[in-house]
N, C-alpha and C positions, 0 to 999 in steps of 0.2 A: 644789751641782751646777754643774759647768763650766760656762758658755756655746758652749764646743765640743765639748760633748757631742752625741753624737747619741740623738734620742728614738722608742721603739717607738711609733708612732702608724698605729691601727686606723680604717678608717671608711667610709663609705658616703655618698654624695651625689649623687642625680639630681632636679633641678627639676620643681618638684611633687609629688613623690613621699617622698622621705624627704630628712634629714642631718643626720650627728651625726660628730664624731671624736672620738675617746680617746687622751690622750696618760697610757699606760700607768704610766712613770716618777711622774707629778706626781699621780698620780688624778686628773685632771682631764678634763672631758667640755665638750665644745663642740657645743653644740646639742644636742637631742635629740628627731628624727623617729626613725620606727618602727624596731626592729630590734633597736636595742639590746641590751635582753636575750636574746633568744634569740640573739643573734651572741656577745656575749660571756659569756652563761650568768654563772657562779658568780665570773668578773672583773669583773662588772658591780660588783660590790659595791666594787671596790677606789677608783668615780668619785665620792670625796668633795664635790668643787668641782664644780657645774655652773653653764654661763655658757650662758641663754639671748640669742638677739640678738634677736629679734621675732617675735610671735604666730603667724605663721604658722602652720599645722596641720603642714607638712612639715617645721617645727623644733621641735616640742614634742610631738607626741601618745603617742612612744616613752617619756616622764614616767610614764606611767602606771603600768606592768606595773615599770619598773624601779625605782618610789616603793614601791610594791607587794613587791617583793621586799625592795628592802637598806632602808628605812628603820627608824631605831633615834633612841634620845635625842640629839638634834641635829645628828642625821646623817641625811640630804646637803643642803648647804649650796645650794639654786637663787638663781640671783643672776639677774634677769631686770630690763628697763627700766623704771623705775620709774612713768613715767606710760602705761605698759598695761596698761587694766583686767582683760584679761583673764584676766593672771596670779591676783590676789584671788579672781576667780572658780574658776576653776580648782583652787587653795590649797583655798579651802570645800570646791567640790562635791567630791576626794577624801580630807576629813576625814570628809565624811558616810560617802563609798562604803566608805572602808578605817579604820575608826576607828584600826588599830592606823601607820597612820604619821603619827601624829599628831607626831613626835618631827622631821618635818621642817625645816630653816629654811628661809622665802621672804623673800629679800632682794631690796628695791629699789636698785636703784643707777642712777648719773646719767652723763650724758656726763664725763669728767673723773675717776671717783673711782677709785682703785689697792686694788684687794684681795690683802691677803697671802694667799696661799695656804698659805705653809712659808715656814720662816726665811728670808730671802732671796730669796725669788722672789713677784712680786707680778705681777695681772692689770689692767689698765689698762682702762679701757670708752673706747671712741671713738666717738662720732658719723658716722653714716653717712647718707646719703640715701635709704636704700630708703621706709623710709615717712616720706612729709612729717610736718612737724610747725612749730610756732613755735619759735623760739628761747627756749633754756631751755625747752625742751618734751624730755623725753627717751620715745622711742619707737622706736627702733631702733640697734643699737649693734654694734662691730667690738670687736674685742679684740687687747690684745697681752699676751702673757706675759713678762714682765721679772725678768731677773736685777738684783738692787743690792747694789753689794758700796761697800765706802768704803775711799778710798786717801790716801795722803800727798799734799797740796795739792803741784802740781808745782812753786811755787816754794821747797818745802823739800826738794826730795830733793837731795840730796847735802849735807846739815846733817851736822854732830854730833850724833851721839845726846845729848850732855847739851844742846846748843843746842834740842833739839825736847823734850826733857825738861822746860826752863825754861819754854818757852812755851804747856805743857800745864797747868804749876803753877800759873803767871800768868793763862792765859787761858781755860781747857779744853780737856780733848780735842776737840771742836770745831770749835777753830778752827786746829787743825792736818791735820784730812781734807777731803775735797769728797766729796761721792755720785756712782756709777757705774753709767749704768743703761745694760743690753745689752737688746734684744729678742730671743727667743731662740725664739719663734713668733708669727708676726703673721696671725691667721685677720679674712680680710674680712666673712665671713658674706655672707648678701646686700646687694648694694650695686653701684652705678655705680661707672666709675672716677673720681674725686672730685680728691684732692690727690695730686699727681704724685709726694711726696715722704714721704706718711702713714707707705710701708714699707720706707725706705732703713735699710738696716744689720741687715734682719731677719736673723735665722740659717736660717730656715726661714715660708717666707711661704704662706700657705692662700689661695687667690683663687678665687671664682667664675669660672665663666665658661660662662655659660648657653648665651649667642647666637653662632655662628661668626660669622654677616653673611652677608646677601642681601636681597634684597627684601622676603621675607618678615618677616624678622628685624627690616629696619627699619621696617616698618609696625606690628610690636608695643612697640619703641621707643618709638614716636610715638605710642602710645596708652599711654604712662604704667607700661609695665614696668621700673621701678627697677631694671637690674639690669645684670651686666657684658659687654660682648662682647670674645669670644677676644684681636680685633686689637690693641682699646685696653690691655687686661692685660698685653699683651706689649709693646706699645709705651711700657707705662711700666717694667715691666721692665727696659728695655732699658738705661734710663737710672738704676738702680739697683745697690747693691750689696748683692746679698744671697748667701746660700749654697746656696739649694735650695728652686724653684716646685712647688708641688703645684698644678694647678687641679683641679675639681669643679665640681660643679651641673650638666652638663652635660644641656641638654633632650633627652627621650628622642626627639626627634625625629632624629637624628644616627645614624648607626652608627659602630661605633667605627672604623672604617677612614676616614670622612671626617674623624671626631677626630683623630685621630693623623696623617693626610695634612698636618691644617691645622696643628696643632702644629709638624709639622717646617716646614712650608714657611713658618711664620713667624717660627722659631730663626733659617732661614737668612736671611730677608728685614732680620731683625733685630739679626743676629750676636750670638746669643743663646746665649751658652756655659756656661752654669750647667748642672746634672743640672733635668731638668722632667718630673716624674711625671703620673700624671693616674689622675685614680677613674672609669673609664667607665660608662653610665648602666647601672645594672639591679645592680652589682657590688659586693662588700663587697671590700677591701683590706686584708688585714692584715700589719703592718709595713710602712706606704706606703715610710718612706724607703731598705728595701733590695730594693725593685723596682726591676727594669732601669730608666733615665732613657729616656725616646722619645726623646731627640734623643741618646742612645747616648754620653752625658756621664759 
């Protein structure tokens, strides 16, 4: 699959309430609050790979009904933060409920570890801040989807083909490529804005962005809501090079018309020229990336 391809991606994301997207090409399912299956019925089945980010009820409870439906012999692969017990739990109580999906895989995985998905495209877990944790403590986690492809180490391109012949004979294939990794979706999940530089060179970047800002907003800040506001998303944006913002999570306290007010007026504050979509709260999205851009990019 190119890196500049573009991907049919389906989803729904309002804080507190539900969020999941389906990047339809790759079966691959990011998150999974309610909806799921009845949004995507009998494509539900196509979500081979699911990548939970953390326990939270509005990222997981949609598991049920769609575990319930498409599982079969070691199909669908949940990949969830290894030290959240809740997962284990959850695992049990619907082996008891459903005995027949039992055919599940629940996978622990850790800040750091690369899951192939398919030949060449692998899912990376990233550490995020939304739930605290110690170091080396994995409990909530960002994801990037990564193309790797391997090319001619650039100080032999322009060789003789029998000169890189020789050197394959002598030394391996090996030591005649280097690895080449593109992001080619980088979903924040929930999460503060953290490292200014996490999602530089995405192809398409997924970001919360719960809180506009106000007063209000900042006093649930300060009472320990991990989570992103509008302004700083765009302000690191700003300073990045990616291809195309999607935000979401957007707290149902907002109508969309303040959403979209604030979006534009922070493209412009920001000279924000990329296409920037948005899943407004209460709304399912399907094919986000060939919806109009708000900032009419």
């Amino acid at each position: 699959m190119d890196a500049g391809m573009t991907y049919t991606i389906t989803g729904y994301s309002t804080a507190l309430f539900s969020t999941w997207y389906f990047v339809d090409e790759l079966g691959l399912l990011l998150d999974a609050g309610d909806g799921i299956a009845s949004t995507l019925m009998q494509k539900s089945r196509k979500a081979s790979h699911v990548f939970i980010s953390h326990p939270d009820r509005d990222h997981l409870t949609g598991l049920f009904q769609f575990n319930q439906l498409n599982a079969r012999e070691g199909l669908p692969l949940i990949y969830y933060p290894k030290d959240s017990s809740s997962f284990p739990a959850l695992r049990d109580f619907t082996a008891r409920f459903d005995p027949h999906v039992s055919g599940t895989q629940w996978l622990p995985i850790r800040e750091g570890e690369r899951i192939s998905i398919r030949d060449g495209i692998e899912v990376e877990a990233i550490r995020n801040g939304h739930v605290e944790a110690p170091a080396g403590i994995t409990k909530s986690l960002s994801f990037k989807v990564q193309q790797v492809r391997t090319k001619l180490r650039p100080d032999l391109v322009g060789l003789p083909g029998d000169e890189i012949r020789k050197i394959i004979q002598e030394q391996g294939k090996d030591k005649t490529t280097t690895e080449v990794r593109s992001t080619m979706i980088g979903y924040s999940a929930d999460s503060p804005v953290e490292d200014l530089e996490r999602w530089n060179h995405c192809q398409v970047l997924i970001h919360e962005a719960t809180f506009l800002g106000g007063t209000e907003d900042a006093k649930l800040l300060a009472h320990g809501h991990k989570h992103s506001q509008l302004e700083e998303v765009m302000e690191m944006v700003s300073g990045l090079e990616i291809g195309t913002l999607v935000l979401g999570h957007f707290s149902s306290r907002y109508s969309p018309e303040q959403i979209d007010q604030k979006i534009r007026s922070l493209c412009e504050q920001y000279a924000i020229n990329i296409p920037v979509r948005r899943l407004l709260p209460g709304e399912v999205v399907r094919d986000i990336l060939k919806q109009p851009a708000i900032n009419n990019k």
